[in-house]
VOPAGU-2260 file (C-alpha; in pm, 1 decimal, decimal comma):
REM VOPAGU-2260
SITE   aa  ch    i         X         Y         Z
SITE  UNK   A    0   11782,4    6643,8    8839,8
SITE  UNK   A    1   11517,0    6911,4    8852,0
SITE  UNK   A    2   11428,3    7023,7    9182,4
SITE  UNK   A    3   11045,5    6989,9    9240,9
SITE  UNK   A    4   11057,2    7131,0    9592,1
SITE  UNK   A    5   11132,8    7475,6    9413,8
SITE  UNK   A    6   10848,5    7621,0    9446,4
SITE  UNK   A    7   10665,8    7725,7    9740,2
SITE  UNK   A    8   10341,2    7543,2    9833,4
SITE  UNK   A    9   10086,4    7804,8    9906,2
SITE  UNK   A   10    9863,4    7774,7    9598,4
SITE  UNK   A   11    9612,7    7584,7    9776,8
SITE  UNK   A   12    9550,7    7849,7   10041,3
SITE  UNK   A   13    9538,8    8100,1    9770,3
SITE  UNK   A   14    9269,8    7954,9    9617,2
SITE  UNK   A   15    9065,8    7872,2    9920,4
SITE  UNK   A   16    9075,8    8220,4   10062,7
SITE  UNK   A   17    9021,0    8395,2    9704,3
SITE  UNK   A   18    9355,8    8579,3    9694,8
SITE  UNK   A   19    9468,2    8831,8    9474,3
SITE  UNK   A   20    9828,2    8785,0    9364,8
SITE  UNK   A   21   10003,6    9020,6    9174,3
SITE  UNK   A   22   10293,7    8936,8    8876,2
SITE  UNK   A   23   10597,2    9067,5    8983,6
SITE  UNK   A   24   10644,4    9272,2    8633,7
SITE  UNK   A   25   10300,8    9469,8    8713,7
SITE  UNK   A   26   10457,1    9765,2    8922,9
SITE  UNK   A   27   10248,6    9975,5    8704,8
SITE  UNK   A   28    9939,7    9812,8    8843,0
SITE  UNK   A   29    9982,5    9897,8    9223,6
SITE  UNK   A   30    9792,2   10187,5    9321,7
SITE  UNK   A   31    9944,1   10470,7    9517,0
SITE  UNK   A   32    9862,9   10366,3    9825,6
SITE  UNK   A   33   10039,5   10044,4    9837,7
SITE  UNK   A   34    9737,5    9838,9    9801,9
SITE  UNK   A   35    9674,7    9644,9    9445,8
SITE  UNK   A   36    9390,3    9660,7    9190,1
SITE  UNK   A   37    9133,7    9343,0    9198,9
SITE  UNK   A   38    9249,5    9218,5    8859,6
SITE  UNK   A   39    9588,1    9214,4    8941,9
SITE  UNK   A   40    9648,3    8843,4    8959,3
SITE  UNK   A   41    9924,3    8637,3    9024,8
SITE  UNK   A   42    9893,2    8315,8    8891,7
SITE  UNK   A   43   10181,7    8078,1    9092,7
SITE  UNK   A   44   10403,9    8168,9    9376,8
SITE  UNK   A   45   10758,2    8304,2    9361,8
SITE  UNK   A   46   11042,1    8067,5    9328,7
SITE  UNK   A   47   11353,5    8053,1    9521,8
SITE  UNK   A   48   11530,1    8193,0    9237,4
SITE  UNK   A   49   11281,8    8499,6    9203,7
SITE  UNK   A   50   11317,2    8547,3    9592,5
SITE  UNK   A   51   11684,7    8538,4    9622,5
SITE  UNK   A   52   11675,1    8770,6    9315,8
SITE  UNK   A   53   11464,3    9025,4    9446,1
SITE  UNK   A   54   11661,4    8999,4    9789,2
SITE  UNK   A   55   11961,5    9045,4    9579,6
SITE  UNK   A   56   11903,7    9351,9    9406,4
SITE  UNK   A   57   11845,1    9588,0    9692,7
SITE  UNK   A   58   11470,0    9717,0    9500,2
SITE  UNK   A   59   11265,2    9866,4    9798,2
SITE  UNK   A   60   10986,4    9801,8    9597,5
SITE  UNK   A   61   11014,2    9471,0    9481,9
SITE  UNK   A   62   11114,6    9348,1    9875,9
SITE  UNK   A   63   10813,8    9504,8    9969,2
SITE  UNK   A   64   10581,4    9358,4    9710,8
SITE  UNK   A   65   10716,6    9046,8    9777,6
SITE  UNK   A   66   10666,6    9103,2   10166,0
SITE  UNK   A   67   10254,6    9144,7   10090,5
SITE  UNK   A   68   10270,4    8906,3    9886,5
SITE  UNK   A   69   10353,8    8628,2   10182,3
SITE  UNK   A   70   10160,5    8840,0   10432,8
SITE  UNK   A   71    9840,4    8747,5   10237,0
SITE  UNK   A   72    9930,3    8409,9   10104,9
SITE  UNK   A   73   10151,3    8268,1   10393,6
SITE  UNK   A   74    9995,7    8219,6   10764,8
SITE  UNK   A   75   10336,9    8158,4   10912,5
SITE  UNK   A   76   10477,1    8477,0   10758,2
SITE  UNK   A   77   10181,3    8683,4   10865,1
SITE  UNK   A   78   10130,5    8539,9   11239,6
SITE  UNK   A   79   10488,2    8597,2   11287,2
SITE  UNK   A   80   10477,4    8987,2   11183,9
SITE  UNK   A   81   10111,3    9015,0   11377,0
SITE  UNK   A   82   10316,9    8799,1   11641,6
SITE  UNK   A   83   10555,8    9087,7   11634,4
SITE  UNK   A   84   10373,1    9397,5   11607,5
SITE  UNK   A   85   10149,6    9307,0   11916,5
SITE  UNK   A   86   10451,5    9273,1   12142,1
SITE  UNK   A   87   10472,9    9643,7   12272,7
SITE  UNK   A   88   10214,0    9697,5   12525,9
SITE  UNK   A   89   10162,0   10035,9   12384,3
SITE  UNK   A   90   10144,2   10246,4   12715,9
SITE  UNK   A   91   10118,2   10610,4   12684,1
SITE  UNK   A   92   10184,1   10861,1   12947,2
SITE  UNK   A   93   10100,8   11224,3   12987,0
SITE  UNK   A   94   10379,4   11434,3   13185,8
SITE  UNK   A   95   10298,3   11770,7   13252,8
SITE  UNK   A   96   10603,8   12009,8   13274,7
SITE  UNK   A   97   10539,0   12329,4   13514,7
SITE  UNK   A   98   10641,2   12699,2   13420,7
SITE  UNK   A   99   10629,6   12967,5   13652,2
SITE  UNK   A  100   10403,8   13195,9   13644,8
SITE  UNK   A  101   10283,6   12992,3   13336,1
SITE  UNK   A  102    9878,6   12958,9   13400,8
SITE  UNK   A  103    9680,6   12908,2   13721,9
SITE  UNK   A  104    9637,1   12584,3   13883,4
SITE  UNK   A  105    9302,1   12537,4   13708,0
SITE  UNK   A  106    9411,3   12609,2   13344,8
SITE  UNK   A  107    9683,7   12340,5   13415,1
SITE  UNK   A  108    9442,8   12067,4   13552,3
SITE  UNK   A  109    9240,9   12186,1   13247,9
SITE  UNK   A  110    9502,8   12168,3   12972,0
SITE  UNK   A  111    9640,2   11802,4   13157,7
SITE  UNK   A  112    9313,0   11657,3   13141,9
SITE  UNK   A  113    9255,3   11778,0   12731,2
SITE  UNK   A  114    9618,2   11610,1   12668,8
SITE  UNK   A  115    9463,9   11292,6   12833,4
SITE  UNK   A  116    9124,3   11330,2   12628,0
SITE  UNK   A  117    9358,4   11356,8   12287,1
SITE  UNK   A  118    9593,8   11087,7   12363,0
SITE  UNK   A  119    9282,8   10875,5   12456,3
SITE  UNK   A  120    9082,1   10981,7   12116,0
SITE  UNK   A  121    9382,1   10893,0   11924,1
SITE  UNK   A  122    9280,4   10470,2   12004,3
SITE  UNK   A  123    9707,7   10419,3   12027,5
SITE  UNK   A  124    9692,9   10013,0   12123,6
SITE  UNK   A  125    9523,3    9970,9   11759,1
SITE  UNK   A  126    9677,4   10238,3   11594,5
SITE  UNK   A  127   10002,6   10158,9   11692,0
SITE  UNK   A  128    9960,3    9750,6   11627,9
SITE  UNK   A  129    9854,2    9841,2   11317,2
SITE  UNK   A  130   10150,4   10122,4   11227,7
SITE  UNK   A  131   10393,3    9854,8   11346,4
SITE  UNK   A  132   10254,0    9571,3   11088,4
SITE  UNK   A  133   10252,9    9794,9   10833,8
SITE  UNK   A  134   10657,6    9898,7   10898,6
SITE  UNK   A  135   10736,7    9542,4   10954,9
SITE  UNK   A  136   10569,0    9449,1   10616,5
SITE  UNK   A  137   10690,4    9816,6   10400,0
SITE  UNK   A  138   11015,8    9844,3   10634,1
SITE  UNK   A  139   10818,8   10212,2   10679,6
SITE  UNK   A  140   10511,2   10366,6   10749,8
SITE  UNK   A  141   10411,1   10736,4   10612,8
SITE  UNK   A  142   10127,8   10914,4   10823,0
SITE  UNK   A  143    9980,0   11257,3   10938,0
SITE  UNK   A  144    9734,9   11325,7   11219,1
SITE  UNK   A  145    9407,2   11478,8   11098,7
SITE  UNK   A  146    9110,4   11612,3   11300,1
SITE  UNK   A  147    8749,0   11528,8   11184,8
SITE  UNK   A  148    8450,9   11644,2   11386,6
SITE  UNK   A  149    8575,8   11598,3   11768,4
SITE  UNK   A  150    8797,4   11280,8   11674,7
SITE  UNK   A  151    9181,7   11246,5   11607,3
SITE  UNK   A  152    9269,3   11011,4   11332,9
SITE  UNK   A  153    9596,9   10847,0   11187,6
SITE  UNK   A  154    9563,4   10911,6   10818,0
SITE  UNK   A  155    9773,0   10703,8   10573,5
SITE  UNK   A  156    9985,8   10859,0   10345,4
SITE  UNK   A  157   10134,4   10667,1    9980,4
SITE  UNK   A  158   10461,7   10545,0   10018,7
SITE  UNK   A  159   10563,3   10645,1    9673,5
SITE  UNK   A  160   10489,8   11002,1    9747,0
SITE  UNK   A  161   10634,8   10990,3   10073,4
SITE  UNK   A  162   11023,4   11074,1   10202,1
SITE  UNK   A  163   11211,4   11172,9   10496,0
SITE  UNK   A  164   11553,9   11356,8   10494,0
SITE  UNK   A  165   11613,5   11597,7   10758,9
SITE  UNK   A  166   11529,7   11621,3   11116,3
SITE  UNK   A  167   11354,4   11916,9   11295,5
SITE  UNK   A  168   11511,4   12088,1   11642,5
SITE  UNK   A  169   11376,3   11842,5   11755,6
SITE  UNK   A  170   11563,2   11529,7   11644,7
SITE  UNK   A  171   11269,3   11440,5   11462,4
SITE  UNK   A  172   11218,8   11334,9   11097,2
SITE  UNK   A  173   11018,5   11596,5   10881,6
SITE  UNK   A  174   10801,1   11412,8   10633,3
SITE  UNK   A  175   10830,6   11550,9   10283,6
SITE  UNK   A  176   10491,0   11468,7   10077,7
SITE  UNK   A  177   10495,8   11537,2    9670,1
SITE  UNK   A  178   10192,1   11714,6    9631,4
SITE  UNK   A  179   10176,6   11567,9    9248,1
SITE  UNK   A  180    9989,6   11282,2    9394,7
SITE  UNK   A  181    9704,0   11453,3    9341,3
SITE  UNK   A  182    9735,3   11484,2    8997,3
SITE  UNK   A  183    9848,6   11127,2    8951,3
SITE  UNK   A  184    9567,6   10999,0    9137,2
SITE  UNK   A  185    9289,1   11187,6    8992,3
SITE  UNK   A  186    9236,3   11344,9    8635,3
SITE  UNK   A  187    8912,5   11507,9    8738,4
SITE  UNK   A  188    8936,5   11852,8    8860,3
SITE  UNK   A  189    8663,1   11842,3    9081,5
SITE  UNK   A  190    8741,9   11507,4    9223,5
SITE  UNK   A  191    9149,7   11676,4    9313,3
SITE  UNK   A  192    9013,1   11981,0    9479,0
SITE  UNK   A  193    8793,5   11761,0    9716,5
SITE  UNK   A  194    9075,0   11477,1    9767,1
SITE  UNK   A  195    9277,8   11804,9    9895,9
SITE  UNK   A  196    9009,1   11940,9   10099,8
SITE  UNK   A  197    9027,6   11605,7   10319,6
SITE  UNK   A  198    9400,0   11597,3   10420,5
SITE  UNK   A  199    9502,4   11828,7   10707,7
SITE  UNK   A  200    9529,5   12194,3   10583,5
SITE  UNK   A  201    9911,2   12212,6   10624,1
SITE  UNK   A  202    9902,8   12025,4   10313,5
């Protein structure tokens, strides 16, 4: 007896809310930055099949398309990653660590109080809600810290062009970037050298 049940219900919604789905074969389609193109549509949901599937064969790509997918289409699924991203309270604290004969009281105060300024530019309670949904959807998040005028900002970085290997003295990962996204992502000459120009100039 054919299961009708098979399928999950969240056409409706779709519709209502003008979603754009994607076909699971359209990889092709995605843009680089893990967003999708407009006429990318998906015209039914996934079945439990499809889902265990995709589960099943370990693609990091596929999970994650599949994890958008319900983010935009299914409330539950996206209140309970929001849900989850907005539990850290998202403190920060500056510590200031003293070196003899390292600077005069004043260029201390001075350089404690820029620290504060920075960490306070940087907006962390959004940023860092919004870093946080985007690793619980992705399972990762790919950034780099770029200055514009007086202002800090997060910049997003594709997560096709993105890796991490090896960690720094520090214990931290270093973010490898493959500079041939520029190429991929723009044929025009022009259009490259400015799309350089705005990421940070280590890159």
């Amino acid at each position: 007896m054919e299961n009708k049940n098979r399928f999950q219900n969240f056409a409706a919604m779709g519709k209502r809310y003008q979603i754009a789905r994607v076909p699971l074969e359209s990889h092709q389609q995605m843009n680089r930055w893990g967003s999708y193109r407009v006429n990318s549509v998906r015209n039914r949901d996934f079945t439990i099949e499809e889902i265990e599937s995709i589960i099943c064969s370990g693609s990091l790509e596929e999970i994650r398309e599949l994890s958008r997918y319900y983010y935009r289409t299914n409330s539950l699924y996206r209140m309970n990653i929001d849900f989850l991203a907005s539990l850290p309270l998202y403190y920060t604290m500056v510590t200031p660590i003293f070196e003899s004969g390292k600077g005069s009281q004043a260029q201390i105060i001075k350089a404690f109080y820029n620290a504060c300024f920075f960490v306070d530019k940087l907006d962390l309670r959004n940023t860092l809600f919004r870093v946080t949904k985007e690793w619980l959807k992705t399972g990762v998040y790919f950034g780099i810290l770029q200055e514009k005028d007086s202002r800090v900002v997060l910049v997003d970085l594709p997560l096709t062009h993105c890796r991490t290997r090896f960690k720094d003295f520090n214990n931290l990962n270093v973010l490898e970037f493959d500079i041939t996204y520029f190429t991929y992502k723009y044929s025009d000459e022009y259009e490259r050298e400015q799309a350089v120009l705005t990421f940070p100039q280590i890159v």
